[in-house]
C-alpha positions as CSV (number, residue, x, y, z in Angstrom):
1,X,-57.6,-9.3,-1.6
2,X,-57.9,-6.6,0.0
3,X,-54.9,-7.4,2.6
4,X,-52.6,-7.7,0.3
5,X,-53.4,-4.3,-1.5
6,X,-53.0,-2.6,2.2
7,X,-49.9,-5.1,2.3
8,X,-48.6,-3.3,-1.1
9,X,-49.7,0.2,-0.2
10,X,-47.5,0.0,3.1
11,X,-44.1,-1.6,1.5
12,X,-44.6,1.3,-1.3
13,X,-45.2,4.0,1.9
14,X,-41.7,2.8,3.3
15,X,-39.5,2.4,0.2
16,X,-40.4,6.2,-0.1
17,X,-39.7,6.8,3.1
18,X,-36.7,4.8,2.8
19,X,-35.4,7.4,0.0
20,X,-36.1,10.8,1.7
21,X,-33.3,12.4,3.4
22,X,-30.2,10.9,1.9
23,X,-27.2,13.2,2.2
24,X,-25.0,14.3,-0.8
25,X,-22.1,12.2,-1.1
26,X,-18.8,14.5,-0.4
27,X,-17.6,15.9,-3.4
28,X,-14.0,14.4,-4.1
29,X,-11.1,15.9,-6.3
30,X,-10.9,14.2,-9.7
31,X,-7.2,14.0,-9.8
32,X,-7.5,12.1,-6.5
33,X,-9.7,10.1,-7.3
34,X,-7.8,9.0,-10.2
35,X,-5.3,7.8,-7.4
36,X,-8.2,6.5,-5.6
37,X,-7.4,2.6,-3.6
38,X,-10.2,0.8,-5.0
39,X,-12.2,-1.6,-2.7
40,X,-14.1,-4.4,-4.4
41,X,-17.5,-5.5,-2.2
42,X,-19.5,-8.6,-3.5
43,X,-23.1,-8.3,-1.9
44,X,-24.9,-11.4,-2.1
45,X,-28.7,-12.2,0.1
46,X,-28.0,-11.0,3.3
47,X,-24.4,-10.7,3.5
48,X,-21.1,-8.6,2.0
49,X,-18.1,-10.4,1.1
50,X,-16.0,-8.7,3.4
51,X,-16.8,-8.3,7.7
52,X,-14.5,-5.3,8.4
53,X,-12.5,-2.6,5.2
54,X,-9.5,-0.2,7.1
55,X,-8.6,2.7,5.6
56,X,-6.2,5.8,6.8
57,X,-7.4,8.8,7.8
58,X,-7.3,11.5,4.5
59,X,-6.9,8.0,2.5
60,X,-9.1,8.7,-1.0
61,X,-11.3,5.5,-1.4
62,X,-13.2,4.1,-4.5
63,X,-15.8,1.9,-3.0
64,X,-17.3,-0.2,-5.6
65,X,-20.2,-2.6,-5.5
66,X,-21.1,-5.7,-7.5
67,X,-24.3,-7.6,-7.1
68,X,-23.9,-11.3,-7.1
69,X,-27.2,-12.4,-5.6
70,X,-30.2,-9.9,-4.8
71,X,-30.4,-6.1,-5.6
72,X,-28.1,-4.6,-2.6
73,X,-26.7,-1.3,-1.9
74,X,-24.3,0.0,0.8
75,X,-24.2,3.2,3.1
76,X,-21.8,4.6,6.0
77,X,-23.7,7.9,6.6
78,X,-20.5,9.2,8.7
79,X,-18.7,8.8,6.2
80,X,-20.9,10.0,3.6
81,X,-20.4,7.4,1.8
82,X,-24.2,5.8,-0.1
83,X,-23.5,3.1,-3.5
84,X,-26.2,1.5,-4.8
85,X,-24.7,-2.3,-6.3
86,X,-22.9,-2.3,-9.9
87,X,-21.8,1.1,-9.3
88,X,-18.7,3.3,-7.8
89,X,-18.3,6.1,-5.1
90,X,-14.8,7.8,-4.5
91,X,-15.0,9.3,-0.8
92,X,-11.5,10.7,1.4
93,X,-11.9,9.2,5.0
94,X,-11.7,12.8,7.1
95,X,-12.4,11.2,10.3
96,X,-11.7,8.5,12.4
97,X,-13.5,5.8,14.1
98,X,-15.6,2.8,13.4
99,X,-18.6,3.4,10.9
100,X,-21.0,0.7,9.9
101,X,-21.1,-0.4,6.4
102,X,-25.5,-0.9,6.4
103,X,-27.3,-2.4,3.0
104,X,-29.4,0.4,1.4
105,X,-31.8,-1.4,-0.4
106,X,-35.0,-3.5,2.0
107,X,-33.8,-7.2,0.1
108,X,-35.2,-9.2,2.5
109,X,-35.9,-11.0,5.6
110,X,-32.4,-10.7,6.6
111,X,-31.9,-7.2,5.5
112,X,-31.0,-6.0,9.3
113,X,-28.4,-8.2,9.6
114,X,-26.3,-7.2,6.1
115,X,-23.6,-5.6,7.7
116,X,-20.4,-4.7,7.8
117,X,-17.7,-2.4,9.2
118,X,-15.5,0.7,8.1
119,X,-12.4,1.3,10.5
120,X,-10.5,4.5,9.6
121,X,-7.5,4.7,11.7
């Protein structure tokens, strides 16, 4: 009994953890957000619906996020960019490169591998 309240007591320690330090999203203009592509991600266990999203450099993007199977979120830190699933985040693309699209939310044993990628060209 007791292991599994020390079991408890550590998963609570790192989904605190887990929330600590997050950026503030970029602030985007509302008129260009209304603009906005929109780019539909399905997160289901352990995987997103699509491997690799390109966008333009100075492209405004609304990144939206539906659950399908699990509790998911996604992040590109670079990009400033942090949705949590059934949700939407407008962000314009100010640099270029390749940023990885990471699951926010701990949903499992194959957690690590729940990624994708951002190219902004």
């Amino acid at each position: 009994m007791r292991k599994v309240g020390l079991a408890m007591a550590a998963i609570m320690l790192m989904l605190a953890l887990a929330a600590c330090g997050k950026e503030e999203p970029k602030a985007v203009d509302t008129a260009a957000s209304a603009n906005a592509r929109e780019i539909k991600i399905t997160a289901q266990n352990f995987d997103f619906d699509q491997k690799e999203i390109r966008i333009k450099k100075g492209e405004t993007v609304k990144f939206t996020l539906e659950n399908k199977e699990g509790m998911h979120g996604m992040e590109a830190k670079e990009l400033g960019l942090n949705v949590k699933g059934g949700s939407s985040q407008t962000i314009t693309a100010d640099k270029t490169g390749t940023f990885n699209l990471k699951c926010s939310i701990i949903c499992g044993a194959g957690h690590g591998n729940m990624v994708s990628k951002i190219i902004v060209e």
